[in-house]
Structures are given as structure tokens and as C-alpha cells.
C-alpha positions, -999 to 999 in steps of 0.1 A, spaced: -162 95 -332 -183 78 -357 -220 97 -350 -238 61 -362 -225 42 -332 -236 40 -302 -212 46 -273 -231 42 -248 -215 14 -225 -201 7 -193 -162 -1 -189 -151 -29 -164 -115 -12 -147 -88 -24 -126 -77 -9 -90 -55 11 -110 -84 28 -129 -73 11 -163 -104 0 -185 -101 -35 -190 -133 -41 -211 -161 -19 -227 -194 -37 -217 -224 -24 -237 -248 -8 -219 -277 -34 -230 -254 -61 -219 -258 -51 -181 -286 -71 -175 -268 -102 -179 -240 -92 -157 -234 -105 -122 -251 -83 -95 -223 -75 -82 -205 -60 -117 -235 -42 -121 -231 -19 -93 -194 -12 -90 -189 -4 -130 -188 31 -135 -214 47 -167 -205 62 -198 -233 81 -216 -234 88 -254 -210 116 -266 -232 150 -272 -219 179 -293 -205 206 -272 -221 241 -272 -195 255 -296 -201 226 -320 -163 214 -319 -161 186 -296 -181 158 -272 -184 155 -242 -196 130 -222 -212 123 -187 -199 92 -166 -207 84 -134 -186 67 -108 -191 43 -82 -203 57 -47 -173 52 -19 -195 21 -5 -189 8 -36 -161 -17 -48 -139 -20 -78 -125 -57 -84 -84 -54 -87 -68 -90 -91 -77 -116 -67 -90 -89 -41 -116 -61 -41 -109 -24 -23 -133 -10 0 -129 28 6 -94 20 21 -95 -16 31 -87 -42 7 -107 -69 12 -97 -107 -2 -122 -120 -27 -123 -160 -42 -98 -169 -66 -118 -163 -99 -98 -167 -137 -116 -135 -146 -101 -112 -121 -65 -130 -116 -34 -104 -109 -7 -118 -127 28 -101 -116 63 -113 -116 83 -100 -82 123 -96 -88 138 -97 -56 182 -84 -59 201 -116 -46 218 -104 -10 255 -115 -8 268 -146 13 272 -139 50 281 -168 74 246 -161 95 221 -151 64 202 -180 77 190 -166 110 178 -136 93 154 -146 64 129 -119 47 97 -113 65 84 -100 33 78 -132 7 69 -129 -31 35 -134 -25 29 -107 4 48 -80 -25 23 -90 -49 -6 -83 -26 12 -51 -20 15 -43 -58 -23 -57 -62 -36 -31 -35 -31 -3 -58 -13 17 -32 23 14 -50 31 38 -72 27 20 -111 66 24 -119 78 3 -88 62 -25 -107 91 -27 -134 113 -26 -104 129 -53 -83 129 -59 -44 158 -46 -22 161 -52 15 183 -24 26 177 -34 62 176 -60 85 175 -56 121 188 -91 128 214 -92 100 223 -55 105 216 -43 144 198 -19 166 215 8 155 194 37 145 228 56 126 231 20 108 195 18 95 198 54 83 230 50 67 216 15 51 182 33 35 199 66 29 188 76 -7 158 55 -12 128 77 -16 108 51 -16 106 22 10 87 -3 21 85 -7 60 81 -44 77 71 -56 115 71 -92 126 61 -86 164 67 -110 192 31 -126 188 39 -132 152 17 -109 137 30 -88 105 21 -49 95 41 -20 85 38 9 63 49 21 25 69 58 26 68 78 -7 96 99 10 132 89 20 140 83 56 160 113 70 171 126 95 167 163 82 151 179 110 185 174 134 179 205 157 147 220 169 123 207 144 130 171 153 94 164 159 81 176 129 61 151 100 70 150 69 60 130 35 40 126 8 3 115 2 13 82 -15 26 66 19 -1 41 34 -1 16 63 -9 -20 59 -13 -55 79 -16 -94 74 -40 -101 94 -37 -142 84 -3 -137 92 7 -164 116 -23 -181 121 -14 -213 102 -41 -201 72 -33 -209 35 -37 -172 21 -13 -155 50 -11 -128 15 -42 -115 23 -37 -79 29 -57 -43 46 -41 -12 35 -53 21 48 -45 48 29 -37 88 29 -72 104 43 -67 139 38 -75 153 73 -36 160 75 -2 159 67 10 138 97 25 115 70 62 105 83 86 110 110 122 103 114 136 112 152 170 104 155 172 119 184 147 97 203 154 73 173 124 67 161 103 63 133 64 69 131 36 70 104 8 91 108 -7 115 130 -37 133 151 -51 102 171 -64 96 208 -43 112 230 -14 121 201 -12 84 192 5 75 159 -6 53 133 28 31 137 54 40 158 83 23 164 110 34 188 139 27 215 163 15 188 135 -4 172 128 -26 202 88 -19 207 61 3 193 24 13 190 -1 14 168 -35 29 171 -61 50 149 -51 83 139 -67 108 114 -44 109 94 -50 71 76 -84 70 92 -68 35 106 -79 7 131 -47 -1 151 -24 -26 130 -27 -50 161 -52 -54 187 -32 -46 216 -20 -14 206 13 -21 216 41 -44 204 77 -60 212 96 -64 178 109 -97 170 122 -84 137 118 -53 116 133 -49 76 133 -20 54 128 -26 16 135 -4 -15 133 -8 -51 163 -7 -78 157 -5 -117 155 -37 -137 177 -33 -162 171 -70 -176 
């Protein structure tokens, strides 16, 4: 580092923590309000004790505070919609692998459009790789069946998946799995959770209420109270995300050969319930993973 400049600055980053721009520190006056307090601060690099290095103190932004990602901002877990603004635009392609011709294919289209995966990919919750990826549907529960041994066999060796709901009432949430769905706990530990911390649960709350941005998008993500992450029960045959609310409720829970489920707060996403009712009647349910671009 030269010891004649001045370092001192403040760097605007993404959701993904990438700095974007180097604002000087003198320049934050001029700033929005709203920049000003969700930047984090860099201080001036200071020789360490033993004379062979910097160091340098930055301060982040409190949890209250918000970091500008694309079109949306993220609060805590919640990612909030913001007004389209040039400056903070997410530009992302979405490659979705063509499905081969069946004679009904049009009575099972994809719940998940281009512009809901991008709010997925915007939300920061994806892992960065999956971004260079394209969209699979492995499953379908119209185009595919009720059968729990079918959906298994469909998403077998997909570690990571993206869950979809379109209820009866034509609302839309689901959850993203870091971990591959399994049956691996076939005797007495069928109950048992499973999965890692990079699996979070997320709604459209425009969804099907005849608004323009029906890609707006709340994701609540791994809190850390527990590791009530995943469950796969063939058993029952069912499949639930998260863990530890009222009464043993699940985050998302969908069962009886994916016919109905419930959602409700649990400690383990620190979640509101992905619909109001708490309870739901599937009208259709698909399972997406991700294959390498090679093109």
C-alpha cells in the first residue's frame, strides 16, 4: 500500500458481499441517506505491532440495517422489493434444459418462470455456482404423479433442489434444499432432520393477485437455533423443512402423497407461515435442480 494515499473510504457491495465501488470517505456527504447508512466503513491502514503488515478496522452494518442487491434490498432475512433504479439493476440470464415432447406437456406448465429464478438468484440465498448453471425440473406432480417412490426416483442425485407449491388458492412458496432428497433414514430413524445451513424457505406473496411484479420474493433463511433443516419420510411420505415451532409445527410440510400441507413459524428459519391459513391443498408441486452449462 502506497503510505501517501489515503484509504480511507467506504465500499458500496452487493447481497453477495462483493464490493462494487470504493466511495471516498469525504464523498459521504453527498450520498443518498439511505447509502449512507447501510455502507459498511473502512478506516486507514495502520502498521501492525510487529511493523510487517496493516491492518485495518471496518465496520459493518447493524442487522436493522439493509444492503441494496439488484432490484430488491434484504432485511435481516426478508427480502424486501425496492423501485426499479439503473443503479442497482440485477442483470442475469436464466437457462432453463428444454423437457422432451409428451402428448399432455400442456396441462403441466412450470410454476417457476424466468423471472421468479432470478428473484431467487437476486436473494443471495443460492449458492454463487448455481448461477453458471441451468434450470431442471426433475419433477412434476401433474406430469409425473402422486407417487412418493416416483418423486424420489426422479430427484435422486440432486444435492441441490429447488422446491415449488402452487396451493389451491393460488398462492406460491416453497423452499431451497442444499442436501439431496433421501430416503436414508428407512428404519427407526425415519423422523430424523437432516441438511445443511444453505437451505432457506421462500414465498410470492404477489403471486396470483393479478400484480405486475408477481417476482417479488421473502426468503427466510437458516437462523441458527437448530438443525431442523430437512426431512424426507417415506414412510409417511413426506417432506418437511424446518423445525422447533408451536406445538412441533414445521416450517413447510407437505405430506399424504403430496396432497396438502402446513406451514407455520418454527425456530429453525425464524419464519412467518408461507400462507395465512397455515394450512394448504396442493394444486401442484415441482421439484427443480440445476445441471452444468457446458455452452
Amino acid at each position: 500500500l502506497d503510505d501517501s494515499t489515503d484509504y480511507s473510504g467506504v465500499p458500496r457491495v452487493d447481497s453477495a458481499g462483493n464490493i462494487l465501488e470504493l466511495i471516498p470517505s469525504g464523498s459521504l456527504e453527498s450520498l443518498e441517506g439511505e447509502f449512507a447508512n447501510v455502507c459498511m466503513k473502512v478506516s486507514s491502514p495502520k502498521c501492525t505491532l510487529s511493523g510487517k503488515g496493516r491492518s485495518v478496522k471496518v465496520d459493518l452494518p447493524d442487522d436493522n440495517d439493509y444492503i441494496i442487491g439488484g432490484n430488491n434490498a434484504i432485511y435481516g432475512n426478508n427480502l424486501v422489493e425496492e423501485e426499479d433504479d439503473p443503479m442497482i439493476s440485477f442483470e442475469c440470464d436464466v437457462k432453463v434444459v428444454p423437457e422432451p415432447p409428451q402428448d399432455d406437456i400442456s396441462t403441466s406448465p412450470p410454476i417457476l418462470q424466468p423471472s421468479q429464478m432470478k428473484s431467487l438468484i437476486a436473494a443471495g440465498g443460492l449458492p454463487p455456482s448455481l448461477n453458471f448453471c441451468k434450470w431442471k425440473r426433475l419433477y412434476n406432480l401433474t406430469r409425473d404423479g402422486d407417487s412418493f417412490e416416483q418423486f424420489l426416483r426422479l430427484v435422486n442425485g440432486h444435492d441441490r433442489t429447488v422446491l415449488v407449491v402452487k396451493t389451491t388458492r393460488g398462492q406460491m412458496f416453497g423452499g431451497y434444499a442444499d442436501t439431496r432428497w433421501q430416503a436414508r433414514h428407512n428404519t427407526r430413524y425415519a423422523h430424523e432432520f437432516y441438511g445443511s445451513a444453505q437451505a432457506f424457505l421462500f414465498r410470492f406473496p404477489n403471486y396470483g393477485e393479478g400484480m405486475l411484479r408477481e417476482d417479488k420474493i421473502i426468503t427466510y433463511r437458516w437462523s441458527g437455533a437448530n438443525r431442523y433443516i430437512q426431512l424426507c419420510d417415506a414412510a409417511r411420505r413426506t417432506v418437511a423443512f424446518g423445525g422447533g415451532g408451536d406445538e412441533g409445527g414445521f416450517g413447510l410440510c407437505i405430506e399424504d402423497d403430496f396432497r396438502r400441507g402446513t406451514t407455520g413459524h418454527c425456530s429453525t428459519f425464524e419464519n412467518k407461515a408461507l400462507c395465512e391459513e397455515g394450512y394448504f391443498d396442493v394444486m401442484d408441486l415441482e421439484v427443480w435442480g440445476f445441471a452444468l452449462d457446458y455452452v
